[in-house]
Structures are given as structure tokens and as C-alpha cells.
N, C-alpha and C positions, 0 to 999 in steps of 0.2 A: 596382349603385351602392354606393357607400361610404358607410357610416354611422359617425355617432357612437360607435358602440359599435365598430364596426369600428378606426375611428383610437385610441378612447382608451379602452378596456377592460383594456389593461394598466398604465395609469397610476395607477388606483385603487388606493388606500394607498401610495402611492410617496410620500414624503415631498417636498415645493416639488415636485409633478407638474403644478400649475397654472403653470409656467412653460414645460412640453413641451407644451402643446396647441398645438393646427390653429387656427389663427384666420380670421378671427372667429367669437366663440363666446362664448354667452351664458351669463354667471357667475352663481352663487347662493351665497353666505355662510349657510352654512345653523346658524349661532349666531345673526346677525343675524334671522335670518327668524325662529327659534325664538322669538327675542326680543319682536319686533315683535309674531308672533299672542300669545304670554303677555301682554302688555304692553296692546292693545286689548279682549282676552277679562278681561283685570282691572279693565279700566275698566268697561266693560259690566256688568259682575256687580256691579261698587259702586255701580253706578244704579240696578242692578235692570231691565236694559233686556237683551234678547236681544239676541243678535249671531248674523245671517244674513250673513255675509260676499258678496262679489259673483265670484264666481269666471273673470267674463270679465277679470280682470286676469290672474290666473296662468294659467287653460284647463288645471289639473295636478288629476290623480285625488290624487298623491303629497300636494300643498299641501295638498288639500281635506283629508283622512283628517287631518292634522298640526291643523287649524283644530277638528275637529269632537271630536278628540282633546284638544284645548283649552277646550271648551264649548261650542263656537256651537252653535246649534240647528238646523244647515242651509246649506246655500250656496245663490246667488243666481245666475241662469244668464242672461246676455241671449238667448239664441235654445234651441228645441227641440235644436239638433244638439248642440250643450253638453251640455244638460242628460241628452242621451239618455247622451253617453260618461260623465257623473258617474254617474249611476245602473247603468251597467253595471259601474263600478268601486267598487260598493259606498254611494255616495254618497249620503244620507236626506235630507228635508227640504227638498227642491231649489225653489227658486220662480222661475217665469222671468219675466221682469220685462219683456219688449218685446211687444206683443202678438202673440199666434199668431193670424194671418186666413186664409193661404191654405190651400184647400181641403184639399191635401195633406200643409201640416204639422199640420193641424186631427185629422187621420186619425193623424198620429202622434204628437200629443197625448194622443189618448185610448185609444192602445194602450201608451205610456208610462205615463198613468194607472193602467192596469189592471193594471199589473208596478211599482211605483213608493211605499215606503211616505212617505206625507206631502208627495208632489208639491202645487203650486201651483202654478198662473198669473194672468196680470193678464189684464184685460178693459177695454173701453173704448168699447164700441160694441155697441149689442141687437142687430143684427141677427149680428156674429160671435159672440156669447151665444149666440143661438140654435141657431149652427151648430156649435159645439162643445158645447151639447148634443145635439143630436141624434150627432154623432157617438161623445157617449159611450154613448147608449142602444144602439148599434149592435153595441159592443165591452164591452156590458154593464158598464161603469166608471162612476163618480162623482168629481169633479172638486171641490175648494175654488178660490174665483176670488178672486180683490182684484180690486177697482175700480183704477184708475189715474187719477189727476187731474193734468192738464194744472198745471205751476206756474207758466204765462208763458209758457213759449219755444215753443209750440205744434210740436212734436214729438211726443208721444203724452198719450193721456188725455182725459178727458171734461173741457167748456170752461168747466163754469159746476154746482153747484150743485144747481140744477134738472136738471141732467142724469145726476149724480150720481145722485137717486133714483130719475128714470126706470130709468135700467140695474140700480139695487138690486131694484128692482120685477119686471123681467124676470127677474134671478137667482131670485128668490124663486118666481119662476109658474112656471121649469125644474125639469124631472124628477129629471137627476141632478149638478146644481151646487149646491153651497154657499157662500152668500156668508161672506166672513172677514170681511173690511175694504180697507180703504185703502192703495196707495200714492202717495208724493209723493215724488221727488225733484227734486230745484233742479241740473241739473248746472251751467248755464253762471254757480251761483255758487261753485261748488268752486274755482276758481283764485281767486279775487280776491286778492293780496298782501296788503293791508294786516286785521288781522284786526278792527278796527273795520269796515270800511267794508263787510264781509262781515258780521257781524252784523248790521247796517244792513238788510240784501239781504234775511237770513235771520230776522228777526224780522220784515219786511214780508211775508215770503210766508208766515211761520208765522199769518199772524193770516188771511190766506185758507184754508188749510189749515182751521183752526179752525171758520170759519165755511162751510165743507162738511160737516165735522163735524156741526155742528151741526144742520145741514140733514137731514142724513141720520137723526142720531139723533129730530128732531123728526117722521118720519115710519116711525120704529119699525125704523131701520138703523143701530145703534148700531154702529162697528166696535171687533170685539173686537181687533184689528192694524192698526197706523199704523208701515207699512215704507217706509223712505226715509234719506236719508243719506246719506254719504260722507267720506271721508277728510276733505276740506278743512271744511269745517260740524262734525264728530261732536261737537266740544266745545262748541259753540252748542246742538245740537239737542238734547244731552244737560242740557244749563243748560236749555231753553227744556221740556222735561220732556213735546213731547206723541206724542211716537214711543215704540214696544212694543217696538221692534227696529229697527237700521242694520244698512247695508247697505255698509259702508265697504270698499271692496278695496283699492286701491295701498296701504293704508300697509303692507303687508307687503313691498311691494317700496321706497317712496317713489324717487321720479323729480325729475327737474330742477323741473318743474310746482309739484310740492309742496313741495320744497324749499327753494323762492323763496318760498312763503308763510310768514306767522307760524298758526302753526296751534294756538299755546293763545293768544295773546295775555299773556303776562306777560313776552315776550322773554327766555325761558329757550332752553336746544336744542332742536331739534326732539324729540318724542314719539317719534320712530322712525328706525330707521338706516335706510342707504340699505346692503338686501342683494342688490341685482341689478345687472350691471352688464353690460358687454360689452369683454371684452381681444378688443384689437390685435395689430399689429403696423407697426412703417414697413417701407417698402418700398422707398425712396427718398427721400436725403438730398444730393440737390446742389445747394440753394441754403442760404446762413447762413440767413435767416430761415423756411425752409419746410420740413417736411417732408412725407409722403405715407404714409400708413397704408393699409388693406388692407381698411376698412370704413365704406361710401357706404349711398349710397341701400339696398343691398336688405338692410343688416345693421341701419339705426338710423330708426325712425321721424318722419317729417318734419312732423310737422302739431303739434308740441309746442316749436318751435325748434330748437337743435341739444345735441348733446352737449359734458357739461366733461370735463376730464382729471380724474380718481380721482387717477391716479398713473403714474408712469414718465415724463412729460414736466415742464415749471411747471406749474404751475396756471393759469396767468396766458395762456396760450397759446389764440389765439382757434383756433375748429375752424369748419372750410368744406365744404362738401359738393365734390366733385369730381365726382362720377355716379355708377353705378350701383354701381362698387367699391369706388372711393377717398375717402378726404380729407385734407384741408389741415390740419395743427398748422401757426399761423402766432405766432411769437415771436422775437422780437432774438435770434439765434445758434444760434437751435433746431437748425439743421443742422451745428454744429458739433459740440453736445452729443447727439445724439442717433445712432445710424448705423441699417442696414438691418438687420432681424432682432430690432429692438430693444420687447420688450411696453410696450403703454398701454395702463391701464384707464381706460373711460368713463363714466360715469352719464350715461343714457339720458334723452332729452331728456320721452318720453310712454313709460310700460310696459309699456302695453295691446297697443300695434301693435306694438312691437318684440318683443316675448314670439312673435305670431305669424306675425313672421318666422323663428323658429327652428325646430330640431325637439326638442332637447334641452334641458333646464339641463343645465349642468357643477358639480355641488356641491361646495363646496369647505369647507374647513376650516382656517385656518391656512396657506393656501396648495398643499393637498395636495388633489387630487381623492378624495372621498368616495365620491361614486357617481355615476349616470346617469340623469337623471329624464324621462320622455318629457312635450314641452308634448302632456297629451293631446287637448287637443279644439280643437289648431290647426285654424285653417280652418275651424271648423262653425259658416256662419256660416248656413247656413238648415236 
């Protein structure tokens, strides 16, 4: 098989080499990116708040080292197999944030533990408490847990409260777990456009948040960590003052998603560039208004809308998915101004899914490829 390093390992340092690549093929502006982690790690440190970043956006050892080389305290893994390739690649501080239940990633939980300085995970149920105790007593390890509370969208976490301390209770009667604290995050209020109306969302569930807290602490479960966050919230959550640490990932990429939102509220630029993208190419130009690019379904993530044009086509030019290969730039003359062979860069509709679709970033700099970054823990999703 032919790899990325195979097609573009000569291109490196070759001045405008980002215009000789194989397309499609997922672009990293690595000033941008540079930018982005400085730029969130400065905010964070002027609140006085840790930054745990969430590393199921990039899935990259390379990012991660770049982020923790910046300050953070750690990266944030949604599933075991993540977290296993960060920690192989040197990666400290790792906290996996979906719960670990079944029997067998329980078992490589706590053989992770036991190789792993500063690992964490969430919990959200006594009886999977239980069982990943006893699995760490087995592999002779000890585990820090966070609670996970449910913020609404009953997706994961404990429902109420009262259940909160029950599970504080069982941490506390296990062998070899330690309870930390708390997480909360609010995903399905991260997109919201307008940044009132998200506030709104985000000061409603902060006062439930609160009053878990509270609960917890009143029965002698104070938590020393309230981790939660994200990109779209972090300047709410950081005003609303009652998180240790976020957990904010995309904005080191930001995406169409985030883009469309007002994300400080004083309608200034966004906070953050947009340093990921995905070049094209058309492939065919025989109608005025249509052309046909060289990247569908299995190159651009579809549960986020679709992709704009960066650059090489208008701006203005609506983009259609074709199937699995292709798509549609559809604009007044498009195929007269554009011909076959011809690059377009996209900003990617969602970052998460399209990141793993790939196998590489292509870094660039000024248009010249830098290096080769492996996405490393594409696909580990259990």
C-alpha cells in the first residue's frame, strides 16, 4: 500500500509543495495551530483555571506534546484505545472522559493504570466502580475516578444528586480508587449560534452543576476538580468561575460548527484561526455552473453540514455532496473559471470525524509542507 509518506516525503521543505500533493488530503497550518494552543493555554492561566484539552479532536501524539509543551496539565481521551496510544507516546495526565464498562477494556484500564503517571477516568455507575476496582486490585494499580453527571441530555453520567453521593460513597469503600471530583459537560450546548442564547443554556445547567456540588460536599465529597467544557461555552464557563479545568478541543482546529458561532460575545473575530482544512481538487468541469472535486463522503465528515471553500474557488460557491468520492462546487460560471487539476481548500464541516478519516496531517507553513504527522489513535474507538 502506498502511504503518505510514500507519495509526499520528498516534498518536505520544498517551497509551495503544498500545491504537488495527492488529494484529498488533510491540511494543518501549523502557525495557526501554534497559535490557537498559545492563545487558549493564555487564557486559562489568566483565570487561573487548568487546561486539560480533549484530544478526541486531533487523535495526534504530535498535537498532544505541542499542547502540554504549552501548559496544559494533561489531555482528555474519550475511549481507552486513545488514551492507551497517548500514553505510549509519552502523553501524562490523560483523563478518559466516557465511561470504561465492559469487562475487557475494564482489564485494560487498569493495566494502563499501572504503566500511566496521572491517568484518570470518569465513573457513573457502583456497580462498573466496583468492577474496575477489583480489576485494579488484580494488576496491583490504583485509579483516581471523577464522577460524571449527566447535564440533561441523558447520554452518560449519574441523573440526580442523590446519586452523585451514592457513587461518592462506593469510591470511598473501594480499595484502590480515589475519588477526585466532578465532571460536567453540556455538549449539545456547544453549537448554539447566538452567544446570548448559549449563556442562557450554560448559566441554567451551571446552577444544577452547583447544586450537585453542593450535595456532594454536604455529605463530606467536596470535589477537589470540576472538569468540563468546551470550545463553544469556555468563555461562559470561565466568567461563571466554577470549573478547575476545561476541556475545550476543536479550537485548535475550529471547523464550520464553531465558526458560525459568536464565541466571546462582543462580536469581535473569532478567538481562533481556522488551521485544518482539506485540499482538493476538480476533477471535472463540463458544466458553466458545476464543477466536481475529488472529495465526498469518505474524505469530509457529514453529521456537521457540509464544507465552504477556504480558497481556490468563490467563496460564495454552494458545495453538494456527490457520494463516496465526489462533490459539487455549484456557482454561476464556476466551470468556466475553474478547469480539471485545479486545488480547493475546504474548512471541514465537523473536525472530530474528518480528522479520522485520514491517516496523516500534511503540515504546512506558508504553503510548503513541513512535515508528516501520523493522526495517531485514528479508529481507537474502543
Amino acid at each position: 500500500m502506498t502511504t503518505d509518506r510514500d507519495l509526499h516525503d520528498h516534498l518536505i521543505g520544498q517551497q509551495g509543495s503544498r500545491a504537488d500533493l495527492n488529494t484529498p488530503v488533510l491540511i494543518l497550518d501549523i502557525d495557526a495551530l501554534d497559535r490557537n494552543i498559545a492563545a487558549m493555554a493564555g487564557l486559562a492561566a489568566h483565570h487561573g483555571v487548568a487546561l486539560r484539552p480533549h484530544a478526541k479532536t486531533h487523535k495526534s501524539v504530535e498535537i498532544a506534546r505541542r499542547q502540554q509543551a504549552a501548559g496544559a496539565v494533561g489531555l482528555c481521551c474519550a475511549k481507552i484505545g486513545e488514551a492507551e496510544v497517548l500514553a505510549s507516546g509519552g502523553v501524562t495526565g490523560i483523563l478518559i472522559t466516557s465511561p470504561v464498562a465492559a469487562p475487557g477494556a475494564v482489564n485494560r484500564l487498569a493495566a494502563l493504570a499501572g504503566r500511566t503517571e496521572g491517568l484518570m477516568a470518569v465513573v457513573d455507575h457502583p456497580g462498573v466502580a466496583a468492577r474496575i476496582d477489583a480489576a485494579l486490585g488484580e494488576a496491583a494499580a490504583t485509579l483516581e475516578v471523577v464522577i460524571d453527571i449527566d447535564p440533561g441530555s441523558g447520554r452518560t453520567g449519574v441523573a440526580s444528586a442523590d446519586a452523585a453521593v451514592a457513587l461518592a460513597k462506593v469510591i470511598a469503600a473501594s480499595s484502590n480508587l480515589e475519588y477526585r471530583g466532578v465532571q460536567f459537560y453540556c455538549g449539545s450546548q456547544q453549537h448554539i449560534e447566538r452567544y446570548a442564547d448559549r449563556r442562557a443554556a450554560i448559566v441554567d445547567r451551571t446552577a444544577y452543576l452547583q447544586s450537585v456540588i453542593a450535595a456532594l460536599t454536604d455529605a463530606g465529597f467536596a470535589p477537589v476538580l470540576v472538569t468540563g467544557s468546551g470550545t463553544g461555552t469556555h468563555r461562559i464557563d470561565l466568567d461563571l468561575g466554577i470549573f478547575t479545568e476545561l476541556q475545550a478541543g476543536s479550537y485548535v482546529f475550529m471547523d464550520k460548527q464553531y465558526c458560525d458561532c459568536d464565541l466571546t460575545g462582543d462580536g469581535d473575530q473569532p478567538p481562533f484561526e481556522v488551521a485544518l482544512s482539506v485540499d482538493a481538487r476538480v476533477v471535472s468541469a463540463n458544466h458553466s455552473g458545476l464543477v466536481t472535486i475529488d472529495a465526498g463522503y469518505k474524505s469530509l465528515s457529514t453529521d456537521g453540514g457540509v464544507a465552504v471553500v477556504q480558497r481556490g474557488a468563490p467563496e460564495t460557491a454552494a458545495f453538494a455532496f456527490m457520494g463516496d468520492e465526489h462533490a459539487a462546487l455549484i456557482a454561476p460560471g464556476i466551470g468556466t473559471q475553474l478547469s480539471p487539476g485545479d486545488p480547493v481548500s475546504l474548512t471541514v464541516p465537523h473536525c472530530d470525524p474528518t480528522v479520522n478519516l485520514y491517516d496523516s496531517y500534511h503540515v504546512v507553513a506558508d504553503d510548503t509542507l513541513v512535515d508528516i504527522w501520523s493522526v495517531s489513535a485514528r479508529g481507537c474507538a474502543r
